[in-house]
Chimera marker file (.cmm) of the C-alpha trace (Angstrom):
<marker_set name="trace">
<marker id="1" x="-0.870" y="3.178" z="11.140" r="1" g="1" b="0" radius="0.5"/>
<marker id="2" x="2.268" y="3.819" z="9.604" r="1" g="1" b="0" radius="0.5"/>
<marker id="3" x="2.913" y="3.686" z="5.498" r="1" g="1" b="0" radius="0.5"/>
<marker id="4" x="6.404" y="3.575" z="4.081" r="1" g="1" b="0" radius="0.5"/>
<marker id="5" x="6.760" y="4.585" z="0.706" r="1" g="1" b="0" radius="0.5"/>
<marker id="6" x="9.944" y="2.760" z="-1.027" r="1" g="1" b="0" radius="0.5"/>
<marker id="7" x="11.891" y="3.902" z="-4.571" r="1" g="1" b="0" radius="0.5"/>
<marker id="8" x="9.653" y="5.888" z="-7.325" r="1" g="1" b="0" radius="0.5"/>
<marker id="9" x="6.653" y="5.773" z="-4.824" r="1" g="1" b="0" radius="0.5"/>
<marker id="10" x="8.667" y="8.076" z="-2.246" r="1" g="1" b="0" radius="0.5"/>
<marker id="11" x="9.156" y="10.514" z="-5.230" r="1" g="1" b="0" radius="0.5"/>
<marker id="12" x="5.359" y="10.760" z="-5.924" r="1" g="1" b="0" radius="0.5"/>
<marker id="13" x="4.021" y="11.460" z="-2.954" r="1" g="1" b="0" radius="0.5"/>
<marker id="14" x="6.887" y="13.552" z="-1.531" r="1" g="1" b="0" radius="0.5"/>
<marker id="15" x="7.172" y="11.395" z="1.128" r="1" g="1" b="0" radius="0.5"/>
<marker id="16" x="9.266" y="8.901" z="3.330" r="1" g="1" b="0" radius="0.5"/>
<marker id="17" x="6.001" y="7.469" z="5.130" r="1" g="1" b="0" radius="0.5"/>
<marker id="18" x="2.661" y="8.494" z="6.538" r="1" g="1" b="0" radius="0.5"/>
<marker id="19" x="0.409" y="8.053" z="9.264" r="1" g="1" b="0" radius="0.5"/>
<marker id="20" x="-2.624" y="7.184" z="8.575" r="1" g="1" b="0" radius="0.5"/>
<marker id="21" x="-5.887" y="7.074" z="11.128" r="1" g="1" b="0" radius="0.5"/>
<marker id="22" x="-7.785" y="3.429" z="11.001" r="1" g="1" b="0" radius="0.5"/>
<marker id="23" x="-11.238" y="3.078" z="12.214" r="1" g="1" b="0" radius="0.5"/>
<marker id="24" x="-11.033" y="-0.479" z="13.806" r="1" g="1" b="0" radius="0.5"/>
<marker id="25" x="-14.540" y="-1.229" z="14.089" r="1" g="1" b="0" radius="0.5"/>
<marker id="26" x="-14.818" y="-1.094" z="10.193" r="1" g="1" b="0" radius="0.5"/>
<marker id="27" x="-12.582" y="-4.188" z="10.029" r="1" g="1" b="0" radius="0.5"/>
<marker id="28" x="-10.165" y="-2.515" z="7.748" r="1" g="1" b="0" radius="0.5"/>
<marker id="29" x="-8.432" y="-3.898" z="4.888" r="1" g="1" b="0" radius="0.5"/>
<marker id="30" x="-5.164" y="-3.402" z="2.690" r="1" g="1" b="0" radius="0.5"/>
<marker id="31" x="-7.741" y="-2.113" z="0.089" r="1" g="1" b="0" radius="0.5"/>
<marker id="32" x="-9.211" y="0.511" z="2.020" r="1" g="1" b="0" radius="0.5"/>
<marker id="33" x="-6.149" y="1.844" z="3.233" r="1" g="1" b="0" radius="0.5"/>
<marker id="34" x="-5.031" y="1.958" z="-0.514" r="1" g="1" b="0" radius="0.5"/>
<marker id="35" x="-7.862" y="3.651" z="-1.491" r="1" g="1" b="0" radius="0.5"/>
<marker id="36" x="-7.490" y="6.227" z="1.126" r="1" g="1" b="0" radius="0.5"/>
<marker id="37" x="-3.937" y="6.776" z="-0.275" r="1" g="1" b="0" radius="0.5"/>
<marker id="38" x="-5.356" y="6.992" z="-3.918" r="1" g="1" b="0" radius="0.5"/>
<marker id="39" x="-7.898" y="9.673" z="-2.716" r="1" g="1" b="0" radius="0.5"/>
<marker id="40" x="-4.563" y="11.667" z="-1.417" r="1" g="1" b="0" radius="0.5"/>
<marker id="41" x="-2.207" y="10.663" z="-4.069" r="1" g="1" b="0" radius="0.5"/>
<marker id="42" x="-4.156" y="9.727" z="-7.284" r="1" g="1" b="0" radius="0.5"/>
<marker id="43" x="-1.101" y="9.394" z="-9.292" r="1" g="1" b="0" radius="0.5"/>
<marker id="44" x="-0.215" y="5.724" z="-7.265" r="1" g="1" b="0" radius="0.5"/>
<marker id="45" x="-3.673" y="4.377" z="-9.004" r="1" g="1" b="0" radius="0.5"/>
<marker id="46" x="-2.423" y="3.638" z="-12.103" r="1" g="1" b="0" radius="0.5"/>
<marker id="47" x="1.636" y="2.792" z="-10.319" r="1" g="1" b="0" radius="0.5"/>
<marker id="48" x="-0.581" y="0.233" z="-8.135" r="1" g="1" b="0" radius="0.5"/>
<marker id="49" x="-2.992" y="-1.341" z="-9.980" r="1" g="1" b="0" radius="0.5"/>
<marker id="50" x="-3.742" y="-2.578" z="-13.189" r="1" g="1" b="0" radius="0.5"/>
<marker id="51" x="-7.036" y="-1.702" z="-14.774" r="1" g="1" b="0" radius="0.5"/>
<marker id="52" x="-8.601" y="-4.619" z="-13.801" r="1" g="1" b="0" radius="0.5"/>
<marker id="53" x="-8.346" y="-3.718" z="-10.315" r="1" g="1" b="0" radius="0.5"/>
<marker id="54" x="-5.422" y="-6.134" z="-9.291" r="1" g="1" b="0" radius="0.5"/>
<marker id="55" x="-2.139" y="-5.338" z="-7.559" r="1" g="1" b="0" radius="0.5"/>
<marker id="56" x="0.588" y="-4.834" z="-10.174" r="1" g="1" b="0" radius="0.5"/>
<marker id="57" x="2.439" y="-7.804" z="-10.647" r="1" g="1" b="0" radius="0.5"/>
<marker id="58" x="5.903" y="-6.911" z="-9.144" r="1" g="1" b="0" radius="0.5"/>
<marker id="59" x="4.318" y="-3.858" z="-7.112" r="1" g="1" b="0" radius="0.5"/>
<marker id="60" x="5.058" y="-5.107" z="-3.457" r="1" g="1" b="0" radius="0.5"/>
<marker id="61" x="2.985" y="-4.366" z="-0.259" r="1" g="1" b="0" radius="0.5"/>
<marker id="62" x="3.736" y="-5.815" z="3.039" r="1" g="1" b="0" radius="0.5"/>
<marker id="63" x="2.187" y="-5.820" z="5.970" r="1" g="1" b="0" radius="0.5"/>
<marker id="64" x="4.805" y="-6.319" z="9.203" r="1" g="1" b="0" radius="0.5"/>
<marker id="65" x="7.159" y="-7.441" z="6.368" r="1" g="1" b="0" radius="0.5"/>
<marker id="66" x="4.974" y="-9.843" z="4.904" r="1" g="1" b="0" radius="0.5"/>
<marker id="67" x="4.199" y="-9.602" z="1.638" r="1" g="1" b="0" radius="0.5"/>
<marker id="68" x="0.403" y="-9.734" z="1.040" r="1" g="1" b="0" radius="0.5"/>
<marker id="69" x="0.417" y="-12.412" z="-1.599" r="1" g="1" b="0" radius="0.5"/>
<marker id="70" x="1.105" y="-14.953" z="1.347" r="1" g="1" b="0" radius="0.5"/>
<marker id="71" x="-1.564" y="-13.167" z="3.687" r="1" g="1" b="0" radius="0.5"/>
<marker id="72" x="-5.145" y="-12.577" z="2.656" r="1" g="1" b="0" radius="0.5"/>
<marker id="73" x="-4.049" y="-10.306" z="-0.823" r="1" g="1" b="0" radius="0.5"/>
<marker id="74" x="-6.144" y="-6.875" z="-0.717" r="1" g="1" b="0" radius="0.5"/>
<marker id="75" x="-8.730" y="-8.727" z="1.826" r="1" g="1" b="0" radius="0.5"/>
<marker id="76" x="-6.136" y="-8.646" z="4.370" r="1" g="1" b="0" radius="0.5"/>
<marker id="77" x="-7.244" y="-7.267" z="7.316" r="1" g="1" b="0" radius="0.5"/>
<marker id="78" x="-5.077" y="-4.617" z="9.409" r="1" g="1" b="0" radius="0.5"/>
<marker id="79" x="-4.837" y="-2.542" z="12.322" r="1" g="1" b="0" radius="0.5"/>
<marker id="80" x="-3.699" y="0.611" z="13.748" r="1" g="1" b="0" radius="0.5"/>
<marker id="81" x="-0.414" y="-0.478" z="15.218" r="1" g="1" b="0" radius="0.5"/>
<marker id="82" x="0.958" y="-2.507" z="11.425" r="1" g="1" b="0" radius="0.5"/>
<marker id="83" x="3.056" y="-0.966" z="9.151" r="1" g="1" b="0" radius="0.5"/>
<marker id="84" x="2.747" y="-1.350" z="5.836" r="1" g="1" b="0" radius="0.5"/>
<marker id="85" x="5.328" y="-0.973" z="3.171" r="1" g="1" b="0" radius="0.5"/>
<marker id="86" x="5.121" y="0.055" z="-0.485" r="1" g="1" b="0" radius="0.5"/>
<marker id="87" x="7.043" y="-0.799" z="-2.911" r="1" g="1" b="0" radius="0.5"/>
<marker id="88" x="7.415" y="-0.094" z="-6.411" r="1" g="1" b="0" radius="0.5"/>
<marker id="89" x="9.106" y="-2.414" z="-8.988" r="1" g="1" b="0" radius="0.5"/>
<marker id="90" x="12.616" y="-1.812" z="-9.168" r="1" g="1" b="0" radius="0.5"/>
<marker id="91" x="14.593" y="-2.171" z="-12.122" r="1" g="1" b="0" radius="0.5"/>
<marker id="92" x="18.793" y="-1.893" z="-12.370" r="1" g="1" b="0" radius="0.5"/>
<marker id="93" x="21.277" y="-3.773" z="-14.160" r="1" g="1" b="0" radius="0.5"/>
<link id1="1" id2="2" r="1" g="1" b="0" radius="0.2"/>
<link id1="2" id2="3" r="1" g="1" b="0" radius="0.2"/>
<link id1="3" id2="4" r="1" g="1" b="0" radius="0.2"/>
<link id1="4" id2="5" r="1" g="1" b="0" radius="0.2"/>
<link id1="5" id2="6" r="1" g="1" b="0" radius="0.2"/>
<link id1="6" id2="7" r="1" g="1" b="0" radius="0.2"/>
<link id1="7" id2="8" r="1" g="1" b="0" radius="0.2"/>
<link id1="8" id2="9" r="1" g="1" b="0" radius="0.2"/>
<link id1="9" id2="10" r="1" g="1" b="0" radius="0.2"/>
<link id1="10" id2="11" r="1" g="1" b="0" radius="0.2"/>
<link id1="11" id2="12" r="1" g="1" b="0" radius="0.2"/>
<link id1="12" id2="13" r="1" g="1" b="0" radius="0.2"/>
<link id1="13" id2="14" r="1" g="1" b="0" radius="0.2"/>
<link id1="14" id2="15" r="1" g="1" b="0" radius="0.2"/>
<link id1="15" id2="16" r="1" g="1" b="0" radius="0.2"/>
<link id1="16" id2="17" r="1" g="1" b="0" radius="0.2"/>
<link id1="17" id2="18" r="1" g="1" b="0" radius="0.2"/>
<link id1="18" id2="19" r="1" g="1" b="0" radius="0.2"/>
<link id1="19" id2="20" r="1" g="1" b="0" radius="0.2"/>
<link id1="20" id2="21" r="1" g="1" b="0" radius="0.2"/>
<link id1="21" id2="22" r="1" g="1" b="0" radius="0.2"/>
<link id1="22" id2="23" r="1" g="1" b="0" radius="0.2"/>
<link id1="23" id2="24" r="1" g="1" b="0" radius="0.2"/>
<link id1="24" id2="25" r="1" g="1" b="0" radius="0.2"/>
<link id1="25" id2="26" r="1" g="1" b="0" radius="0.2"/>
<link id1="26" id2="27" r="1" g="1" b="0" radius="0.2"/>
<link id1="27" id2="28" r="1" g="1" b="0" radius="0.2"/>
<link id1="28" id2="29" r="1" g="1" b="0" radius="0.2"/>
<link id1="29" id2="30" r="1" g="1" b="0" radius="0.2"/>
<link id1="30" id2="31" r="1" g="1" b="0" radius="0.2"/>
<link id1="31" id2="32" r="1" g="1" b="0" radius="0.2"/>
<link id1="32" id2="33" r="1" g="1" b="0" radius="0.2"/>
<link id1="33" id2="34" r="1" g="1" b="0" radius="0.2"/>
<link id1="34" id2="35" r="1" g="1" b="0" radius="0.2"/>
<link id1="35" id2="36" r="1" g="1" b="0" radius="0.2"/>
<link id1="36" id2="37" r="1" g="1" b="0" radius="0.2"/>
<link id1="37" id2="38" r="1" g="1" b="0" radius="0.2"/>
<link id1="38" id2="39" r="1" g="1" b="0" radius="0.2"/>
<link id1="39" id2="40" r="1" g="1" b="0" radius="0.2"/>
<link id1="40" id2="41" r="1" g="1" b="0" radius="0.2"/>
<link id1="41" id2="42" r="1" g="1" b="0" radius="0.2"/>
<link id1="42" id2="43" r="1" g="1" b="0" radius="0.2"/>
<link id1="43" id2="44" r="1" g="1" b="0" radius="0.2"/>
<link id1="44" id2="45" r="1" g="1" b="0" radius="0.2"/>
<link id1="45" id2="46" r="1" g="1" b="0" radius="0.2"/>
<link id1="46" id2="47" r="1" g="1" b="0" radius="0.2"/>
<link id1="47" id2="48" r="1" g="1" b="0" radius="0.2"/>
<link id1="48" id2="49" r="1" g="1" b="0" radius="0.2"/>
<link id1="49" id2="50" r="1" g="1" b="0" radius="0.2"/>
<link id1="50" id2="51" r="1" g="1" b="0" radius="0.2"/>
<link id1="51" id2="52" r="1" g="1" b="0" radius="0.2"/>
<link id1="52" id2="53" r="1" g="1" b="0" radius="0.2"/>
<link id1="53" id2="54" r="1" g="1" b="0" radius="0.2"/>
<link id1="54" id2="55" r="1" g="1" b="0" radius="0.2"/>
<link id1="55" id2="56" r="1" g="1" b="0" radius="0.2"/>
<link id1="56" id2="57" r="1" g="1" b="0" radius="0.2"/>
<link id1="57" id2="58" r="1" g="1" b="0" radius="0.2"/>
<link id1="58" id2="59" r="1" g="1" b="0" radius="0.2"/>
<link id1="59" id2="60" r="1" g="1" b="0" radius="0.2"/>
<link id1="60" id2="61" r="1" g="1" b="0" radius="0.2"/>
<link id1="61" id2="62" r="1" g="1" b="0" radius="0.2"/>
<link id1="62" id2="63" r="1" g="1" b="0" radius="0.2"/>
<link id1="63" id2="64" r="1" g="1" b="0" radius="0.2"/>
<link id1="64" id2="65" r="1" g="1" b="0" radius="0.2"/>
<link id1="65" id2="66" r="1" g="1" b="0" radius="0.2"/>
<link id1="66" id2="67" r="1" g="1" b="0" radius="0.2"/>
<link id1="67" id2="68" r="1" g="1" b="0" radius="0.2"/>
<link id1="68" id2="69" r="1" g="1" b="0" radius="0.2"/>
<link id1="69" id2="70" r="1" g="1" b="0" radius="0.2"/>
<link id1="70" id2="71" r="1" g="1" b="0" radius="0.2"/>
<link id1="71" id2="72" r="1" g="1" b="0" radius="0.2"/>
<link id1="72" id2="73" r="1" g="1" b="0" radius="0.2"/>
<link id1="73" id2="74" r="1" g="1" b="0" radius="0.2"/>
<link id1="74" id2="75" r="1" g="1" b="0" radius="0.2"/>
<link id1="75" id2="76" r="1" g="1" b="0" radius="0.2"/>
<link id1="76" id2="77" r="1" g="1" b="0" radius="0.2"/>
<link id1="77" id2="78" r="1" g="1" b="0" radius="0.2"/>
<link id1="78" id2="79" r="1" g="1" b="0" radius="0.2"/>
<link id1="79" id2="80" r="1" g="1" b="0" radius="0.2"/>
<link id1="80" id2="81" r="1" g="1" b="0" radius="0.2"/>
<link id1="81" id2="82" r="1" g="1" b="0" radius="0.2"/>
<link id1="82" id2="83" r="1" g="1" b="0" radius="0.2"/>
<link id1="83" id2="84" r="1" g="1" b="0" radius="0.2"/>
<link id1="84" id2="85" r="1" g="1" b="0" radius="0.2"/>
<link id1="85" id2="86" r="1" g="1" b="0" radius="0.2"/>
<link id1="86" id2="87" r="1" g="1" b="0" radius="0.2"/>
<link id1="87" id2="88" r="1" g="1" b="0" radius="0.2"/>
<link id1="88" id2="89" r="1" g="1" b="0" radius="0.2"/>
<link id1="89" id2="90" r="1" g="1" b="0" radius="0.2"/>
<link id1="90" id2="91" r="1" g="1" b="0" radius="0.2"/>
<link id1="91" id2="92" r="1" g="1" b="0" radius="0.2"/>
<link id1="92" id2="93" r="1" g="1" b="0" radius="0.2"/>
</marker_set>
């Protein structure tokens, strides 16, 4: 599976995008995968989520281009061949 990281995100992790390696059979989820990234990169936890556990409000992660808040939120399910996209809130004036 591919990850793009966008803006700020990039800058953390040092990177454009990643490759990650799913195990299908586990029926994996945007959570997982984020997790997996937060076990790499611990300094997205807190850029990610909010204490709570919930997606940041104008943090952004799509799947294929679709934006998970019109899929199944963390719950939704991917697989090896999706890319997902990360992206920061952006700010500019």
């Amino acid at each position: 599976m591919k990850v793009k990281f966008f803006a700020t995100f990039r800058d953390m992790v040092n990177l454009k995008e990643l490759e990650m390696d799913l195990t299908e059979s586990q029926s994996p989820t945007i959570k997982m995968l984020l997790d997996d990234i937060i076990e790499k990169y611990p300094l997205l936890q807190t850029e990610i989520y909010y204490e709570d556990g919930t997606v940041r409000r104008m943090t952004h992660i799509l799947v294929n281009g679709r934006n998970i808040i019109h899929l199944d939120g963390l719950q939704t399910k991917i697989k090896s061949s999706d890319e997902v996209a990360l992206i920061p809130p952006v700010g500019g004036g």
